[in-house]
Backbone as CSV, one residue per row, in Angstrom:
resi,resn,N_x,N_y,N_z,CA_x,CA_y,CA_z,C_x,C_y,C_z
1,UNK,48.685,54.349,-19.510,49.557,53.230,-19.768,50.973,53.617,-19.339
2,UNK,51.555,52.861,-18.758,52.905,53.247,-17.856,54.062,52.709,-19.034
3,UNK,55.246,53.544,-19.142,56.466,53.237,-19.926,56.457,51.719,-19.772
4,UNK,56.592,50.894,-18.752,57.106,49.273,-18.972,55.628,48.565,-20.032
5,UNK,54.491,49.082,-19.896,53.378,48.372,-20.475,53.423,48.821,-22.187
6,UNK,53.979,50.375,-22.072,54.209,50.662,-23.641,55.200,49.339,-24.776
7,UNK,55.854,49.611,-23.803,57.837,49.012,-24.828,57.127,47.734,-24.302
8,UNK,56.072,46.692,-23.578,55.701,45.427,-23.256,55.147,45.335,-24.557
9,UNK,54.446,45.852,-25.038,53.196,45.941,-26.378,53.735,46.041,-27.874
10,UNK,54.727,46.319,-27.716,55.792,47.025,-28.527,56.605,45.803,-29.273
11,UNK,56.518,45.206,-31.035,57.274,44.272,-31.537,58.454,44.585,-31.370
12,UNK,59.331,43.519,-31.065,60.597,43.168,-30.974,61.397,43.824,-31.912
13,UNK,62.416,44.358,-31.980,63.097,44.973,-32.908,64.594,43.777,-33.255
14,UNK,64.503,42.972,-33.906,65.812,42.588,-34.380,67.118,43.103,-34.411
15,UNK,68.163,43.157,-33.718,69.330,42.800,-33.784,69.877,43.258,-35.576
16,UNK,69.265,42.621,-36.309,69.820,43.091,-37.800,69.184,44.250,-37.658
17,UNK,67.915,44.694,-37.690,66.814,46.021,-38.089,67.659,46.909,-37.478
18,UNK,68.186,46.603,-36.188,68.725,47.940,-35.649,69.838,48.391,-36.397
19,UNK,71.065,47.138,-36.475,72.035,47.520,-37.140,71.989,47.645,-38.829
20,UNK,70.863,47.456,-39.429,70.590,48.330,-40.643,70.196,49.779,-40.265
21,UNK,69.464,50.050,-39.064,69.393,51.350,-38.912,70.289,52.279,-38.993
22,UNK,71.802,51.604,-38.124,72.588,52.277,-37.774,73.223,52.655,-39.093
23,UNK,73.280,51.541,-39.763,74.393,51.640,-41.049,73.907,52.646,-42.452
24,UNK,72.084,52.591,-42.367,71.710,53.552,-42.667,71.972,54.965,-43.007
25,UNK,72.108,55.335,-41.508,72.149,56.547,-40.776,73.721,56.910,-41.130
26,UNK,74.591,55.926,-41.065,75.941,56.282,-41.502,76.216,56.839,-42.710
27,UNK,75.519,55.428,-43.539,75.565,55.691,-45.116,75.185,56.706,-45.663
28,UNK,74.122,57.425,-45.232,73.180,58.841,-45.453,74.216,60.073,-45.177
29,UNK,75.121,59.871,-43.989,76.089,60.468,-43.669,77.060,60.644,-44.993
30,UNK,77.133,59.493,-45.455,78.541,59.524,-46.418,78.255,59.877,-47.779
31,UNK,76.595,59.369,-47.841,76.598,59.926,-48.977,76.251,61.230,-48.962
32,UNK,75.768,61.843,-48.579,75.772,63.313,-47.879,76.951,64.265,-48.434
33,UNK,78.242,63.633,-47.320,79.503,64.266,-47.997,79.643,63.679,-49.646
34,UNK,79.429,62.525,-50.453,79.787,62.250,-51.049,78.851,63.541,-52.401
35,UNK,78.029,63.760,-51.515,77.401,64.767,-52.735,77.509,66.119,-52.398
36,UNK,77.995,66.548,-51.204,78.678,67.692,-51.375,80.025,67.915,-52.045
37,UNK,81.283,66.573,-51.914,82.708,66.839,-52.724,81.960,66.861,-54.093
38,UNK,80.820,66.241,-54.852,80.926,66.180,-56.560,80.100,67.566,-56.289
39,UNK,78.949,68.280,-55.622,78.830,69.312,-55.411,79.894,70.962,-55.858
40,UNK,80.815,70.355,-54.734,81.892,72.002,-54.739,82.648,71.307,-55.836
41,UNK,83.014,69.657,-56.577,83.721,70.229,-57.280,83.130,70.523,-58.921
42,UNK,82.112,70.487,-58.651,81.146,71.016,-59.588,81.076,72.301,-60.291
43,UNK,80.938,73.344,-58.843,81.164,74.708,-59.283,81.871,75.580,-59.673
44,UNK,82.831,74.228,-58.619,84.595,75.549,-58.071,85.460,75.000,-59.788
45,UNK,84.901,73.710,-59.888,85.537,73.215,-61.627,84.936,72.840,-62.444
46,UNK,83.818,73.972,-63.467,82.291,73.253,-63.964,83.340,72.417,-65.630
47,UNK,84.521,72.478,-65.890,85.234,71.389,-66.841,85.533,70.222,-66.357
48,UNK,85.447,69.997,-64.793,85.929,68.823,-64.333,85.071,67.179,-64.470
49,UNK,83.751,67.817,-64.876,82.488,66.876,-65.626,82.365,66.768,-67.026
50,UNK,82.379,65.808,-67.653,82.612,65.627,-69.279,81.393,64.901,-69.736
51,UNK,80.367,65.988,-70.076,79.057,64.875,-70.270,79.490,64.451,-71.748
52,UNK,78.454,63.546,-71.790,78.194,62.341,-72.911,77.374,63.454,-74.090
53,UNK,77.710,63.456,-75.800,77.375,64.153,-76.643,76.136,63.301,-76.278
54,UNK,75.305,64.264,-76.607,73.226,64.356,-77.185,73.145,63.534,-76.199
55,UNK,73.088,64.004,-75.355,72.403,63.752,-73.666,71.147,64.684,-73.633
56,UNK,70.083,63.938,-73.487,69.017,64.260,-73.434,68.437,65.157,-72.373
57,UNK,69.142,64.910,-70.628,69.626,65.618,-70.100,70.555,67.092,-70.024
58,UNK,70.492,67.303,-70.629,71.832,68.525,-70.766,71.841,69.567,-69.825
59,UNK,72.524,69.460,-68.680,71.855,70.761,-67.879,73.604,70.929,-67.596
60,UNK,73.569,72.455,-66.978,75.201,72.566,-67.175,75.335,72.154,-66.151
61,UNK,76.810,72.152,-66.079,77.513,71.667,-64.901,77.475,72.332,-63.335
62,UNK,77.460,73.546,-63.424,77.130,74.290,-62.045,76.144,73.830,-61.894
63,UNK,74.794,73.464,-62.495,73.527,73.703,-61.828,73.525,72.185,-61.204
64,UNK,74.146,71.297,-62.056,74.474,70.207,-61.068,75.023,70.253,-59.872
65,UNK,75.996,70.961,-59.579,76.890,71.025,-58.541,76.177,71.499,-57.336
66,UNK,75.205,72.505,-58.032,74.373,73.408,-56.329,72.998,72.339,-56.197
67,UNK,73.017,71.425,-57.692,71.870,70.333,-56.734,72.776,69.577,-55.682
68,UNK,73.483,68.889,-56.244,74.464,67.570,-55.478,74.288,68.560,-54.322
69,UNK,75.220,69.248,-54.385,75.270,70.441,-52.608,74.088,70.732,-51.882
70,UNK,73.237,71.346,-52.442,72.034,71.226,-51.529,71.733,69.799,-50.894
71,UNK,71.724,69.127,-51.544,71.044,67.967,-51.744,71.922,66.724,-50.449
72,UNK,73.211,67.271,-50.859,74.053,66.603,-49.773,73.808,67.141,-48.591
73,UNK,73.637,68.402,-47.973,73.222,69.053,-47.273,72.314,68.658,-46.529
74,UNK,71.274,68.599,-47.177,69.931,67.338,-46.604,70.441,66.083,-46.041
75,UNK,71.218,65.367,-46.730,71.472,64.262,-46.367,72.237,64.070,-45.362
76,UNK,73.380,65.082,-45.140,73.921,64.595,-43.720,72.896,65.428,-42.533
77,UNK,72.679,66.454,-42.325,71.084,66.879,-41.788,70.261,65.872,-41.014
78,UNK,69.820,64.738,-41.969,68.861,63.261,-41.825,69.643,62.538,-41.442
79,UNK,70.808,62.094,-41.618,71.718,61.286,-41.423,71.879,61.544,-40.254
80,UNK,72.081,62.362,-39.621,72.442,62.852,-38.065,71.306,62.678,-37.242
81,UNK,69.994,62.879,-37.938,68.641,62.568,-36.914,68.097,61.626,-37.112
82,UNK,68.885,60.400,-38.080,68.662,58.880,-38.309,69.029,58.034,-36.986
83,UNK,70.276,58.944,-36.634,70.653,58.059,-35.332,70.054,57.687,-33.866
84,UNK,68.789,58.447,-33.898,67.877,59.017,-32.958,66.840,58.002,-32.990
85,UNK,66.622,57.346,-34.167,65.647,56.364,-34.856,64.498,57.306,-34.956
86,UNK,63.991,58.833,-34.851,63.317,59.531,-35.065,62.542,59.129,-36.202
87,UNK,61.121,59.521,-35.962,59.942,59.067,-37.461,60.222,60.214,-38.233
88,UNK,60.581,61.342,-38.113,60.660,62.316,-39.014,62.226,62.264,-39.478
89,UNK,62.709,61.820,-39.148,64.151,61.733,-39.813,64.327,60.524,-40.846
90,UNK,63.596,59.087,-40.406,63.202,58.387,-41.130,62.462,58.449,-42.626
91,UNK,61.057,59.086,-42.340,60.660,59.951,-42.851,61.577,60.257,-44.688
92,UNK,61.953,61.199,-43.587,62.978,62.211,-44.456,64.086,61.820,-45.183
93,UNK,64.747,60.455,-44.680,65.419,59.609,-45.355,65.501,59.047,-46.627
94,UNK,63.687,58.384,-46.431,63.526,57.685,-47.409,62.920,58.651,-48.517
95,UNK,62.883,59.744,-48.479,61.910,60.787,-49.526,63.702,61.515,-50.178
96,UNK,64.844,61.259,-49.206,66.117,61.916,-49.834,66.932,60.949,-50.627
97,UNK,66.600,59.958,-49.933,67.545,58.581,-50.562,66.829,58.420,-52.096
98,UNK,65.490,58.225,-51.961,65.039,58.344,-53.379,65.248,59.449,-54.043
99,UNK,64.828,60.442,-53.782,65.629,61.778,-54.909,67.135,61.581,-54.998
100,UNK,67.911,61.165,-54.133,69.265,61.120,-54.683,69.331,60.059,-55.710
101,UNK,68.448,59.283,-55.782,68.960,57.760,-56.717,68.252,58.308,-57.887
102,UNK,66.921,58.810,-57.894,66.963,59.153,-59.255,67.590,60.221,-59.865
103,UNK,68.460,61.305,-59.067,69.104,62.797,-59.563,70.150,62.435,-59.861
104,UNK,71.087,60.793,-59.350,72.279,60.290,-59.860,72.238,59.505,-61.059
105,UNK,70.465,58.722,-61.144,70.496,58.253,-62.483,70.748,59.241,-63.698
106,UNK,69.965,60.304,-63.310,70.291,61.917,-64.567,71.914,62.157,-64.423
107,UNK,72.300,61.581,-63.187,73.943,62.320,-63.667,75.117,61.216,-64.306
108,UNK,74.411,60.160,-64.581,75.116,59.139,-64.803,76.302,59.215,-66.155
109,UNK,75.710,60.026,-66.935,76.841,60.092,-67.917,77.776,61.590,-67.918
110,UNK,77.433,62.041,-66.861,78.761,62.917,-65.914,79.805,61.990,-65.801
111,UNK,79.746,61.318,-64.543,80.316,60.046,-63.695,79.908,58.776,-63.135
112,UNK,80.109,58.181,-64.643,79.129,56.807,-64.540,79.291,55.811,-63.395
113,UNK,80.433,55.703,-62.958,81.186,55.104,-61.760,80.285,55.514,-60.082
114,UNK,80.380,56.789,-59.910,79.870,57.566,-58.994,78.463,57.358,-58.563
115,UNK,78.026,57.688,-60.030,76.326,57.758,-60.001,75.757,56.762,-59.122
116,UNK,76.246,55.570,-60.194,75.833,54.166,-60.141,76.257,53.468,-58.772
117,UNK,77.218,54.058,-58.016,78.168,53.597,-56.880,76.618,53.995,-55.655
118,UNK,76.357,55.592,-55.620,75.713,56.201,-54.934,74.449,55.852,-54.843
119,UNK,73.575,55.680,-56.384,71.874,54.833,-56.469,72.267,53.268,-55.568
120,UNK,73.365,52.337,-55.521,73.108,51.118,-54.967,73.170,51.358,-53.464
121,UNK,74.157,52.662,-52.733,73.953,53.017,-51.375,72.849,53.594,-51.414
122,UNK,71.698,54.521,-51.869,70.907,54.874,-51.868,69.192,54.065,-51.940
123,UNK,69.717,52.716,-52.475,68.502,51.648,-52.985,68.926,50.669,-51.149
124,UNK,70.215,50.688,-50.911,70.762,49.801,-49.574,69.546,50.465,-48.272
125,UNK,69.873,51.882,-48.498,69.282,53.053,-47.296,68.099,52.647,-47.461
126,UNK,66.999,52.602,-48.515,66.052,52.481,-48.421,65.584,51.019,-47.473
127,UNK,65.983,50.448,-48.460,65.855,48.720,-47.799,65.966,49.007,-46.718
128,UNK,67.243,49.354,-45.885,67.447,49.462,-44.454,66.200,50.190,-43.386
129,UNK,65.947,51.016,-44.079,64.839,51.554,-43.033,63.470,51.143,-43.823
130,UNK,62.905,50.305,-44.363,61.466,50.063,-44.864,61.444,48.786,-43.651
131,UNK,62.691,47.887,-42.974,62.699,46.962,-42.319,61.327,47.367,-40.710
132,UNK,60.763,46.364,-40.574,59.565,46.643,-39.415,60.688,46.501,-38.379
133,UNK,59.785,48.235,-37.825,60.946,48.366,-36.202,62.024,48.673,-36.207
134,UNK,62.117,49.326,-37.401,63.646,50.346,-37.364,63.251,51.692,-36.586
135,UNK,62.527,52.361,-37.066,61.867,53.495,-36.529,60.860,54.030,-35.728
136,UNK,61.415,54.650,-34.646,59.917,54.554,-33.570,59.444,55.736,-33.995
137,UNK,57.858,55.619,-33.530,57.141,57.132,-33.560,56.821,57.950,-32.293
């Protein structure tokens, strides 16, 4: 089968699908950094987080900080091979975007503002790439 008969066979990709792709791929970017700054300032200032008394959660504050960091790490990583429309970056998106939304619901009474800011870019990312024909294989 010759390249013009492949992309002939091939559904149409929308105009929106793509540019959810793109914005995706951005957003993954930002939130990325956005969880490496609560990351370093996690470690470098484990007083700078004021959890909520009898949090059922209780984990200290560093160990938050080297999740967010790792974790951001990943995300700009994917974010960078989102732009590619790659299946494994895709992939990888949607398996990070969900661990970030539920690891921000656990951090929510850290920085309720933040958390909650990051799960609705994180619930956006998903949506954006579940769209048919965002991602080739």
């Amino acid at each position: 089968m010759t390249e013009y008969e492949r992309r002939r066979d091939e559904p149409e990709v929308s105009g929106w699908a793509l540019g959810g792709a793109s914005f995706a791929a951005t957003m993954m970017v930002v939130i990325g950094f956005f969880q490496v700054i609560a990351g370093l300032t996690a470690i470098i200032d484990d007083e700078f987080f004021v959890v909520t008394r009898n949090y059922t959660f209780d984990l200290d504050v560093s160990a938050w900080g080297w999740i967010h960091l790792i974790l951001g790490i990943l995300l700009l990583v994917t974010g960078y091979g989102l732009f590619s429309r790659a299946l494994w970056a895709g992939m990888a998106a949607l398996f990070l975007a969900v661990l970030t939304a539920v690891e921000n619901f656990f951090f929510i009474p850290y920085y309720p503002f933040w958390a909650i800011l990051v799960i609705a870019l994180s619930v956006w990312v998903i949506w954006a790439l579940t769209r048919p024909g965002v991602l080739r294989a």
